[in-house]
LUMRO-609224 format. One line per field, with one value per residue (C-alpha): x, y, z; residue number from 1. Coordinates in pm, 1 decimal. Layout:
N
X: (X;...);
Y: (Y;...);
Z: (Z;...);
nr: (NUM;...);
! end
This chain:
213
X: (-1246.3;-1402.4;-1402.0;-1058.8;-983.6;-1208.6;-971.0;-670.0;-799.7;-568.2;-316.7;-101.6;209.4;312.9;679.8;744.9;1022.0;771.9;523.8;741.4;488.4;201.0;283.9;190.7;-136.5;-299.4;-157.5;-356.9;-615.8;-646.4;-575.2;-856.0;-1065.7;-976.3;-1035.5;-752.4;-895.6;-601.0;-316.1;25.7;200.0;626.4;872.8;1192.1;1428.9;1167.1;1181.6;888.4;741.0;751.6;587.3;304.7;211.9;202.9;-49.0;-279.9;-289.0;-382.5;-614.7;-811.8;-816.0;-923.9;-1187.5;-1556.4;-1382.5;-1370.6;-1020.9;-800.2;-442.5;-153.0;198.0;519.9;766.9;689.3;439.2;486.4;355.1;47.3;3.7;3.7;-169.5;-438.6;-433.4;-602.2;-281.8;104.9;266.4;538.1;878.3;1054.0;1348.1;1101.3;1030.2;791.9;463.7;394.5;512.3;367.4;22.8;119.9;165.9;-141.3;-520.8;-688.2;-911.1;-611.9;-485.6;-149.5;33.4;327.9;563.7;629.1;897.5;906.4;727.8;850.5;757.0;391.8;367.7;517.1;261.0;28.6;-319.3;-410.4;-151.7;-171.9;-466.9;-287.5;22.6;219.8;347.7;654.7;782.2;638.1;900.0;1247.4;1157.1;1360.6;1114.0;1279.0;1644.3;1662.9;1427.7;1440.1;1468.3;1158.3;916.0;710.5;357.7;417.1;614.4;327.2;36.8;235.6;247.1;-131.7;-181.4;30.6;-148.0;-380.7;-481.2;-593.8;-300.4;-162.2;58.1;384.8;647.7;731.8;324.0;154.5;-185.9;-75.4;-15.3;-382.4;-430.3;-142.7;-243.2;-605.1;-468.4;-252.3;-544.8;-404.8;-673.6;-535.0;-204.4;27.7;191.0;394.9;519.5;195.7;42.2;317.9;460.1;200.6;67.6;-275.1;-283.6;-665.3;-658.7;-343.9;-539.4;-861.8;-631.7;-672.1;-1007.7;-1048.0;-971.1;-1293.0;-1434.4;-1749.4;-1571.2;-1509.4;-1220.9);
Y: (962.1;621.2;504.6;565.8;385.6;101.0;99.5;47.6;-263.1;-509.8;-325.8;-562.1;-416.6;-614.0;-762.6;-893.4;-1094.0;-1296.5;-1296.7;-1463.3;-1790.1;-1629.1;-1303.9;-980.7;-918.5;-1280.3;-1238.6;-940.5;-1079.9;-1362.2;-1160.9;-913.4;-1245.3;-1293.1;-990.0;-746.5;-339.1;-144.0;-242.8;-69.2;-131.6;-190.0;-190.1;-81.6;-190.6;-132.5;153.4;440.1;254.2;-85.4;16.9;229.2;-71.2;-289.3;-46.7;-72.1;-460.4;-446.3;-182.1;-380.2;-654.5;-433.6;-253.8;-299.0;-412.0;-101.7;-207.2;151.5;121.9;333.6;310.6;329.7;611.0;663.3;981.7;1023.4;686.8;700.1;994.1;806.9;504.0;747.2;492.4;583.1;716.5;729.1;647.1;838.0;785.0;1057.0;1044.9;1088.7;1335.3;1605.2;1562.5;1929.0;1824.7;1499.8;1659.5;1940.9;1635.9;1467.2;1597.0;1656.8;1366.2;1123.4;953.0;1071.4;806.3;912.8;635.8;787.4;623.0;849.2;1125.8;1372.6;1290.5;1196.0;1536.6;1727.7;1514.3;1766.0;1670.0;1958.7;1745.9;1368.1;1108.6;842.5;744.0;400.2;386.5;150.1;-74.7;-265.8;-554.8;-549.2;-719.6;-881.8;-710.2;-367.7;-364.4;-4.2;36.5;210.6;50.2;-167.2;16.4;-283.0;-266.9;-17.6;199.0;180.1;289.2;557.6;651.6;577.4;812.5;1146.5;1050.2;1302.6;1102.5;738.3;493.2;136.2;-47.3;-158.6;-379.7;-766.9;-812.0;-1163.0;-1298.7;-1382.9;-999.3;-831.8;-836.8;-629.1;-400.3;-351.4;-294.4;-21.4;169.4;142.3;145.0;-96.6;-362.4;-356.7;-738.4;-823.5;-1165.8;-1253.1;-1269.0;-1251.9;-1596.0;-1804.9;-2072.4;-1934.3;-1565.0;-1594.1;-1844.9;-1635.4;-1333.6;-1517.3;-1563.7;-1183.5;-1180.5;-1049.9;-697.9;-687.9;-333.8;-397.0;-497.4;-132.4;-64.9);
Z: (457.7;579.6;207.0;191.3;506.9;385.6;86.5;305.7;499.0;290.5;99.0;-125.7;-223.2;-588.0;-555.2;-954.3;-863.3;-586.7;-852.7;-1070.5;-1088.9;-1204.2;-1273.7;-1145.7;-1304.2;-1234.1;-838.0;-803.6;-983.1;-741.3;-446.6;-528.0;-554.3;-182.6;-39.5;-138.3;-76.1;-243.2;-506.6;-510.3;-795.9;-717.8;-909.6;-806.8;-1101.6;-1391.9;-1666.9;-1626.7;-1920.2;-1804.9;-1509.8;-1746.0;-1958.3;-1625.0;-1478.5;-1745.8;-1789.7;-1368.5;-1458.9;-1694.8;-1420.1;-1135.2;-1333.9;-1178.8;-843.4;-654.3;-582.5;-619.7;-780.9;-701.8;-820.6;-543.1;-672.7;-1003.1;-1049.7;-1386.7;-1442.9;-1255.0;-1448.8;-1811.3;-1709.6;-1525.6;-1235.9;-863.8;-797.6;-609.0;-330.0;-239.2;35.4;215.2;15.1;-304.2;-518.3;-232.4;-120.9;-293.9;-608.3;-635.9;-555.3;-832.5;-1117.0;-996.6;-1051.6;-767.6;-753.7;-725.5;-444.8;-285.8;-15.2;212.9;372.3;758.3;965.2;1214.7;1477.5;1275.5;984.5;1063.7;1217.3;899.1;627.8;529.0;503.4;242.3;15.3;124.0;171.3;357.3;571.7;530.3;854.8;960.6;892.3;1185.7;1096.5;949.9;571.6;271.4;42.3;105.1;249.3;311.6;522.3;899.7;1219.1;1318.9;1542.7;1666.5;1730.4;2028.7;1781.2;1538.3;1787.4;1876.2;1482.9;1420.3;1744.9;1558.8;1239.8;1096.5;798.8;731.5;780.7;676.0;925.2;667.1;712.0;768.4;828.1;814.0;852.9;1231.9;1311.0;1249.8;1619.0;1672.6;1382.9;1485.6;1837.7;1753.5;1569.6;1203.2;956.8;770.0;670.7;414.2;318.3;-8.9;63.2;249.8;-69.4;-348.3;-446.3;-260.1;-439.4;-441.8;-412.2;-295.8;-43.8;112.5;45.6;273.2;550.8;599.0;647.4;954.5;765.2;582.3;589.0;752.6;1030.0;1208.8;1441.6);
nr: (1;2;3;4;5;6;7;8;9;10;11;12;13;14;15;16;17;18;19;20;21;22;23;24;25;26;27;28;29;30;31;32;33;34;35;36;37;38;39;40;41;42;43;44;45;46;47;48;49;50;51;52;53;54;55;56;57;58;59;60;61;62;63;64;65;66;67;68;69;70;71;72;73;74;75;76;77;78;79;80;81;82;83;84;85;86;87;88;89;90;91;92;93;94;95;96;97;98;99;100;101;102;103;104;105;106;107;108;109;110;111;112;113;114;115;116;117;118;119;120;121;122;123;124;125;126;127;128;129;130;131;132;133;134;135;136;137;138;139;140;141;142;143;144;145;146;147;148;149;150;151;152;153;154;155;156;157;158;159;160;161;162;163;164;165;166;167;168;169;170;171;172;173;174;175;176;177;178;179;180;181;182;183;184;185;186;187;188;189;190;191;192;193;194;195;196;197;198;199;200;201;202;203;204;205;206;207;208;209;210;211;212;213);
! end
């Protein structure tokens, strides 16, 4: 459990259209480089495929790192790459047959916007909760209303798994994440379409695993 939530410390979610510049698999190789814990590859408007063959080029990049990659809404993907593996929304395919597609070993992530659905996430099927958003964000226009760092701590308190705080989060919030208890923060534009995905990626460092909550 505390390796997972070590993995969740600085959780960059890939936005290809941000990463235009560099691209998607030299961001993440840069923000790895600065710190990055956990990769989720996104891709809303990308064919199953396209998504497969970009899993394995970040693969190859984050092999030896210790840095585990999942893909957002697209099991069948994480299956044929054989990445770390999904992350999954509420109005996704279910937790129970995500888990049924994946092996046992791999990694299962549930977005939670709500009290209710914290409570419902079933820790015999999940490993982690993205809880938020935090912030309203252009990243992802359908998201749910803002909960604020209040709204988060009272998430992170219902929570009976590892969590990342998600949402609209910069470098200047990790106070307000560490306060409310999350294990961890999710940021796309953070890090995405910076001019140097590492340096960004430094600014986080107050997230580095050894440093306990």
């Amino acid at each position: 459990m505390s390796a997972l939530k070590d993995q969740l410390r600085l959780y960059l979610v890939t936005d290809t259209q941000l990463c235009a510049t560099l691209g998607v698999v030299q961001t993440v190789r840069r923000a790895v480089a600065g710190g990055v814990t956990m990769v989720q590859l996104r891709d809303k408007t990308a064919t199953s495929a396209q998504r497969t063959e970009l899993a394995f080029a970040l693969k190859a990049v984050l092999q030896g790192t210790g840095v585990a990659l999942v893909i957002n809404d697209d099991v069948a993907a994480a299956v044929a790459a054989d990445v770390d593996g999904a992350h999954i929304g509420q109005g996704d395919i279910s937790a129970a047959q995500a888990r049924a597609q994946l092996r046992p070993n791999k990694i299962l992530g549930l977005s939670c916007e709500t009290a209710q659905t914290v409570q419902a996430a079933d820790p015999a099927l999940v490993d982690y909760l993205g809880l938020g958003p935090v912030f309203g964000t252009t990243t992802k226009t359908d998201h749910a209303h803002p909960t604020g760092f209040d709204g988060l701590a009272q998430l992170v308190a219902l929570s009976p798994l590892p969590n990342v705080a998600i949402g609209g989060l910069k470098s200047k919030h990790i106070s307000g994440v560490l306060g409310s208890g999350a294990d961890g923060m999710a940021v796309v534009s953070a890090i995405c379409g910076q001019t140097d995905p590492e340096v960004a990626s430094r600014a986080f460092d107050p997230l580095k695993p050894e440093q306990r909550l």
